[in-house]
N, C-alpha and C positions, 0 to 999 in steps of 0.2 A: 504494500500500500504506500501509496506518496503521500507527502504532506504538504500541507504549503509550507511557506517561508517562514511563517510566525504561528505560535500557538499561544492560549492565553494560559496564564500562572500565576501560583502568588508569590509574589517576591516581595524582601522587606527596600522600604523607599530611603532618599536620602534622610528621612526626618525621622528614621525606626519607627516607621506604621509598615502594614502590611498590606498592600494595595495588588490589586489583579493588571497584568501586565503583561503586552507582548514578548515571546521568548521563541529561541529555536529548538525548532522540533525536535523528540530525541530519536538516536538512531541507534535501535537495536543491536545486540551482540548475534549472534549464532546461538546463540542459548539463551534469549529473550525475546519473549511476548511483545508486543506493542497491544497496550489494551483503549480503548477508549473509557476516560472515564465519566462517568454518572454522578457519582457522590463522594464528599471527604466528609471526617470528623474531625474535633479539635480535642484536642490535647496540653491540659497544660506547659505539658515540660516542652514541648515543641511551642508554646507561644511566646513561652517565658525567653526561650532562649533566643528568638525570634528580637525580642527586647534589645537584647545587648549585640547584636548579630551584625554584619558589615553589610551595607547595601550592598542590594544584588542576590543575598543570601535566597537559599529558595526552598522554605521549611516544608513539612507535613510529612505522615508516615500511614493514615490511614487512605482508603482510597476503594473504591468499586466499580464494577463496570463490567464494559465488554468485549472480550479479544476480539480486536479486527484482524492480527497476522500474528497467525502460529509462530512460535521459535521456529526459524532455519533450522536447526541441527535436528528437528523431527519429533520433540520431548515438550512434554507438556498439551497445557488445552488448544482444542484446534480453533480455528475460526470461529465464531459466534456465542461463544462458550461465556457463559457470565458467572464472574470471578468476583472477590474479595480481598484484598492482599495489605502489604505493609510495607513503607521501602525505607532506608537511614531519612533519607530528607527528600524535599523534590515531588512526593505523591500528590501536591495540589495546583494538579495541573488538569488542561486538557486531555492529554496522552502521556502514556508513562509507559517506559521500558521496564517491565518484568522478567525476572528469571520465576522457573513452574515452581520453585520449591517458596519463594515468598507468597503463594497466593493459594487459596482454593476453588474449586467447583463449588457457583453458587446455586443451592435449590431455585427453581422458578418462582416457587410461595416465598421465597424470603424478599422484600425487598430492596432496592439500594441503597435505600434512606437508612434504611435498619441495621443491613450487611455492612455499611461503612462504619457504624460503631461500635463493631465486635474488636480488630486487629489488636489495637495495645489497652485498650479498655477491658477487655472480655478474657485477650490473652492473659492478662498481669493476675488478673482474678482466676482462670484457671491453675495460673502456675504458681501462687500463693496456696490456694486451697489445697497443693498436692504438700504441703508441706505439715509438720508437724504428725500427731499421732494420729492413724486412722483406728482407733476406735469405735464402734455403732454409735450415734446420738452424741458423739463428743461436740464439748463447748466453744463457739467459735465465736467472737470479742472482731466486730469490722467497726473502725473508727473512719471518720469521714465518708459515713454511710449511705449518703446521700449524693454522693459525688459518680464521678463517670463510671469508676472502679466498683465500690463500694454498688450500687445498683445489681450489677452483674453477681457480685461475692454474695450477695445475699440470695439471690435464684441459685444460684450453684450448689452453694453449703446444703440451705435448706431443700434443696431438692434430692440431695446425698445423706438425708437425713441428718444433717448438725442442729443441734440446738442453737440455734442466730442470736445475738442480741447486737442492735444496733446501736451505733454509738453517735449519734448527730448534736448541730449547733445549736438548731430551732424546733423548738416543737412544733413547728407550721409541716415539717418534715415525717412525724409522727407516721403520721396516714399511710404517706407514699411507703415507706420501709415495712411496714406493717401487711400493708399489702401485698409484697416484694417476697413477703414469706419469713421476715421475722419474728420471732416468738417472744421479745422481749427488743425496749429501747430506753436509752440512758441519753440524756439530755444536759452537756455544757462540756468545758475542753476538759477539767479533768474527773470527769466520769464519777457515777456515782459509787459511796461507797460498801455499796451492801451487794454486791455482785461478783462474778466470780464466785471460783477461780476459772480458769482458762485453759483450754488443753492447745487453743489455737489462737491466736491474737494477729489480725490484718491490719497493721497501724500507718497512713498514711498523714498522719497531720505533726509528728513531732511536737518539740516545746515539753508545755507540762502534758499533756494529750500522752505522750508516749512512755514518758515516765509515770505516772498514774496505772497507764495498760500495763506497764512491766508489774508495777504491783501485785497483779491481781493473776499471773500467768502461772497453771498449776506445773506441781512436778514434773518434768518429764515433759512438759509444753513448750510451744516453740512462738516466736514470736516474727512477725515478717514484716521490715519494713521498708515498703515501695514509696515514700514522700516525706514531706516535711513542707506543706500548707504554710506552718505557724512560724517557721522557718526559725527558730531559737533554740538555746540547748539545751539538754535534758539533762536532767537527774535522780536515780533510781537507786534503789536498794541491789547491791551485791549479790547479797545473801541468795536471794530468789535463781541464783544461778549454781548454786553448791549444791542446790537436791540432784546432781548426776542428770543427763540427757537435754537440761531443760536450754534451748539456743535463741539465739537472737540472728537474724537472718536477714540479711541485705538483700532486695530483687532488685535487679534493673532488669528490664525485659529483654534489652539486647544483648543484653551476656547470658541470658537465659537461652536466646534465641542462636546462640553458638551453641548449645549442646542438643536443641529439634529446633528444628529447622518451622516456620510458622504455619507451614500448609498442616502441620499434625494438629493441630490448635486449632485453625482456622475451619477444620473439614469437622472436627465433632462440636463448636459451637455453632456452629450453620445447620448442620442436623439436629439441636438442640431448638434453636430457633425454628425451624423449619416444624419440627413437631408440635411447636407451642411450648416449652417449657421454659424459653429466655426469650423473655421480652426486653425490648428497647427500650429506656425512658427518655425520651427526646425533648427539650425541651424549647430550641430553637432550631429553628430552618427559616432557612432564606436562602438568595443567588448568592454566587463567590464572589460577586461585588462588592458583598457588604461584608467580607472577611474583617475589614477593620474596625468596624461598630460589634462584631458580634467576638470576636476576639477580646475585644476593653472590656466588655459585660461576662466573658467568660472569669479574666483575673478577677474582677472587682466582684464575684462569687452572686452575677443576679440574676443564676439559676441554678437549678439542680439538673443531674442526668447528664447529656450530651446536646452537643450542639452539631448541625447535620446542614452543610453548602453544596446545593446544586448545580451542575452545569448546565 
């Protein structure tokens, strides 16, 4: 397939906003897709960094759509095939060059809106929940519950049978997690104290937030921390780590994503969604024009769920 001269993207401007703008098309390896795409999502860590980032830069990692040209080298989905996938940077574009193993086969029933915010949303929460004791009905402690992450963690757990309690800012949030399938919610940054202990603890907001969760994480519990929202330091009791087993666990998703590769991730929460058992919580949609209005409202937290730009 040709492209014209110019394709549209979001790249950050000379002023650090993030504006949609002409860019050259990309050109496939031999082992890459050209997919069209449909839908992106946002991610904090990709807008955050987006912030400090050198004009020109050309963020996003989530993205959906639909192959127009198979990989040359004969691997992967063929033509028409509608996909899901995830890339370092550069997903929020037009067209985007894929290799088969960052992306999956998307169900028909799922759609694009939805399928763009599984990739590092959906995946972070899968690969958190594989962590700690699998026990039946064990205790699982998601702080910033309410957020892109945290939505997913709570279909997941509760669907695996964990006993959920959610951890959120606002009680305006109650409802939504509640309905999400948790069986318990705790309401302010450092948690209430009559709760717990923890076999499992999802802690994305740091500060006192994360010291509070170490608190409360039983024997042999593991604790996993993918953010730091509150962005301050923590301080916790020791002790809570001398009962034998019990860890503290750094995620980032793309060093996760060095040991499986995203299409493993990506093909059982599409089946998951596809069946009805993970729903999307979307809270904005709009065109990729308005990347920089709905970007400022993302950091300044004035929504919950995901935020989902169409082409």
């Amino acid at each position: 397939m040709t492209l014209s001269n110019q394709i549209q993207a979001v790249v950050v401007d000379d002023t650090g906003r993030l504006t949609l703008a002409p860019v050259a098309p990309p050109t496939p390896s031999a082992s890459e897709a050209l997919v069209k795409v449909a839908a992106i999502s946002l991610n904090r860590g990709e807008v955050k960094t987006a912030m400090t980032a050198a004009p020109g830069w050309r963020p996003g990692w989530d993205f959906a759509g639909t192959v127009v040209e198979a990989a040359a080298n004969g691997e992967g989905p063929r033509a028409g095939t509608r996909v899901v996938g995830t890339a370092p940077a550069g997903a929020w574009a037009e067209y985007v060059a894929s290799a088969p193993f960052m992306m999956a086969a998307l169900p028909d029933d799922v759609a694009f809106e939805a399928a763009a915010t599984l990739p590092v949303a959906g995946g972070t929460a899968l690969h958190a929940l594989r962590r700690g004791p699998k026990t039946p009905g064990r205790r699982v402690l998601i702080t910033g519950a309410s957020g892109g992450v945290g939505v997913y963690a709570i279909q997941l757990a509760a669907g695996a049978g964990d006993e959920v309690t959610a951890a959120i800012r606002s009680p305006a949030n109650e409802a939504l997690v509640r309905g999400l399938g948790a069986q318990h919610a705790t309401i302010g940054e450092t948690l209430a104290g009559d709760i717990g202990p923890f076999d499992l603890i999802l802690e994305s907001v740091g500060g006192r937030t994360l010291g509070a969760a170490l608190s409360l994480i039983a024997p042999g519990g593991a604790c996993v921390v993918f953010g730091g929202s509150e962005g301050a330091m923590s301080e916790f009791d020791g002790g809570k780590f001398r009962a034998g087993g019990t860890t503290l666990y750094g995620l980032a998703m793309f060093w996760e994503l060095q040991h499986e590769p995203p299409c493993v991730a990506l093909t059982e929460l599409a089946a998951l969604m596809a069946a009805g058992k993970l729903k999307p919580v979307i809270e904005r949609r709009a065109p990729v024009s308005d990347i920089a209005e709905v970007a400022q409202a993302l950091m300044a937290r004035k929504f919950v769920g995901k935020a989902v730009l169409s082409f």
